[in-house]
N, C-alpha and C positions, 0 to 999 in steps of 0.2 A: 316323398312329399309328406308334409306335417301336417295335421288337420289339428286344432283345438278347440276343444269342449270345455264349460265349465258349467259344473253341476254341482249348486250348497258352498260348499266348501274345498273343492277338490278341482285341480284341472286334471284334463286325461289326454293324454296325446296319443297318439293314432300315427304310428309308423307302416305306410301303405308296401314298403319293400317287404317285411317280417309279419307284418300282422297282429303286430303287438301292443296292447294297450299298457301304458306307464301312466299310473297316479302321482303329482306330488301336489302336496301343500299348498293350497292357494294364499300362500301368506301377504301377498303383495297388495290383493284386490282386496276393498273393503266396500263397505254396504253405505248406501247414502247419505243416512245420518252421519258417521263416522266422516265420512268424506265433509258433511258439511261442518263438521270441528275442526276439520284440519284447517278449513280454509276460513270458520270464523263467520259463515254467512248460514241464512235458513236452509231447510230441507225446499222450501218452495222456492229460492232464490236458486239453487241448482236446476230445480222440474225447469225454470225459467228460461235456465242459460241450456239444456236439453231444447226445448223448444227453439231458440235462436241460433242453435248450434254454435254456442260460443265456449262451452265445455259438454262433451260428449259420455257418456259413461261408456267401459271399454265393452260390457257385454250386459245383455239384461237372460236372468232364467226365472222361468216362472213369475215375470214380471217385476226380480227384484235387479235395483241396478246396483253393476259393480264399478268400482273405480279403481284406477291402477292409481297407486299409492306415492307411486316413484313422479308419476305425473302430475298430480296433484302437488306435490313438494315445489318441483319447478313453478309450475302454473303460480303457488299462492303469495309471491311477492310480486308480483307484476298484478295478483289482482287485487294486494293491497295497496299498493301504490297508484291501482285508478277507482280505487271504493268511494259510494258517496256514501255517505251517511244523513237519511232523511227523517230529523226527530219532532217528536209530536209531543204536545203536553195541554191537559185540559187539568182545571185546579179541584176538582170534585166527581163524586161517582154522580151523579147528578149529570154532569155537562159530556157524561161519556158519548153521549149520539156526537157531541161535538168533535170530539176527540177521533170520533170514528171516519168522520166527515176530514179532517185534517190529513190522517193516515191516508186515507182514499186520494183525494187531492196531492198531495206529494208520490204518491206512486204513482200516478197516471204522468205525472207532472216527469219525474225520472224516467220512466217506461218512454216518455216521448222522447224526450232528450238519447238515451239509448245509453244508460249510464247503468255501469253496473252498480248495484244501491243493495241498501238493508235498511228497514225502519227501526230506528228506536223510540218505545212512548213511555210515559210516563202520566199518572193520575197523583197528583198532589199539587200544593201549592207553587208558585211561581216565588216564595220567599222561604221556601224547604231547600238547601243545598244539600241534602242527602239523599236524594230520590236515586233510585237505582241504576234509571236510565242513562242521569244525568251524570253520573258515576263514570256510567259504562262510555261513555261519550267523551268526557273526559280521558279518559285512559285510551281511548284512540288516537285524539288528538296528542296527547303526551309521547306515545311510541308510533308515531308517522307511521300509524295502521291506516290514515286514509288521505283521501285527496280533496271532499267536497263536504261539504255539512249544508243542507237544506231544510229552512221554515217559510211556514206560511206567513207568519208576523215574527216580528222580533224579541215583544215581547213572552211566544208559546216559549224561547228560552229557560229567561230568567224575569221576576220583575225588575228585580234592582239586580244588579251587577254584568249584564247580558255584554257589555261594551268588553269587561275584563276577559268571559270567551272569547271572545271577537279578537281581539288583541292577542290571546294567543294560539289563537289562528294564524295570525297573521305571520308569529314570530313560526310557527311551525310549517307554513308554505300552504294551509288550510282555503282555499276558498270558500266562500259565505256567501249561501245566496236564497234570497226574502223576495219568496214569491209574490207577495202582497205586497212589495215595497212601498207603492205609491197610496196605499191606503192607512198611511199614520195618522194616528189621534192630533188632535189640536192639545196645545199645553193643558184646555182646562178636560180635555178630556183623559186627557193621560193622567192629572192629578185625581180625576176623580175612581179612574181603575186603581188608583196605586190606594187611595185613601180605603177605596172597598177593601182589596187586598189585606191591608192590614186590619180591620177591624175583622172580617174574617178569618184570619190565624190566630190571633188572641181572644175572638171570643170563640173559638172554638179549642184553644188550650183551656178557658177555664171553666166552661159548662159543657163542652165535648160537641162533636160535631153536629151528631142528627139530636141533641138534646131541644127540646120546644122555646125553652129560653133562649137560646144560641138564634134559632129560625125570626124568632123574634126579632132579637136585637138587628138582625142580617135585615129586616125588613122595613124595622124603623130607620135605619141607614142611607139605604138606596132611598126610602120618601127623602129625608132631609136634603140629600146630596144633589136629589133632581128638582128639588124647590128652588136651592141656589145656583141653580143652573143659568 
């Protein structure tokens, strides 16, 4: 009978007929991080599926977990093909409590549902197509790494262009789903976020974000906008 140990970096087998200890190479097992590269999700999105028993680590020592490598490989097309992807986006380091508020809400929101998920956020504008996130979201969507894409609003997206994700979504087999659905602007309320929006990005391309003039101009804005309301 075989008993196995694993200690660091080494397994040790234990042959009960001889009495013999053999070392080899733990090359197979890898440490949690690593494991959560292979499969492209967080280190807490694993502790998670630990928790649910929905992926197990093969051994833990001294508290650290290992994963069999070979397992993982299997395991991570079938868990890309059922990944949501829950993305957040607030337009300023200012509205981050918001942004934080959004993250929270869509996790609790997948965690109920029972969906295996990862958040992606983003801090910048809704009229910035270069945001990181919104990168990294894109490129999911492109190589059918997922099955679900979840927001609070439509447009935490994009302001303008949000329908052309959507769209290829749709060509990619993407589900879409806006947990706030039923809470849309009215036309004059949407022009009035789009009109903020952009005087927002341009006057802060030309007198800088936290500059006093910029805060200004941002405030004689919103009076005008909510007079003609």
């Amino acid at each position: 009978m075989r008993h196995f140990y694993l200690i660091f970096d080494t397994t040790f087998l234990l042959n009960a007929d001889t009495n013999l200890i053999i070392s080899t190479q733990m090359s197979r097992f890898i440490k949690i991080g690593e494991a959560a590269n292979v499969l492209g999700v967080s280190i807490q999105t694993l502790r998670r599926w630990e928790q649910t028993e929905v992926l197990l680590p093969v051994k833990k020592v001294s508290g650290t977990r290992y994963y069999d490598y070979e397992v993982l490989l299997g395991a991570k097309k079938e868990v890309e093909q059922e990944l949501t992807v829950a993305y957040a986006r607030a337009s300023s380091h200012d509205q981050k409590k918001d942004l934080e508020r959004q993250i929270e809400m869509l996790s609790s929101f997948c965690a109920a549902k029972g969906w295996n998920y990862k958040v992606i956020s983003d801090l910048g504008s809704g009229m910035n197509y270069r945001k990181k996130g919104l990168k990294q979201l894109l490129d999911d969507i492109l190589e059918r790494k997922i099955r679900r894409l979840v927001l609070t609003h439509k447009d935490r997206l994009l302001r303008f262009g949000a329908e052309l994700i959507f769209s290829l979504c749709a060509v990619r087999q993407v589900e879409v789903v806006i947990i706030n659905q039923g809470d849309e602007c009215s036309f004059e309320e949407e022009l009035t976020k789009d009109v903020l929006e952009i005087i927002t990005v341009f006057s802060a391309r030309l007198y800088g974000a936290r500059s006093h003039k910029n805060k200004k101009i941002m405030e004689a804005a919103k009076l005008l906008l909510e007079a003609n309301d």
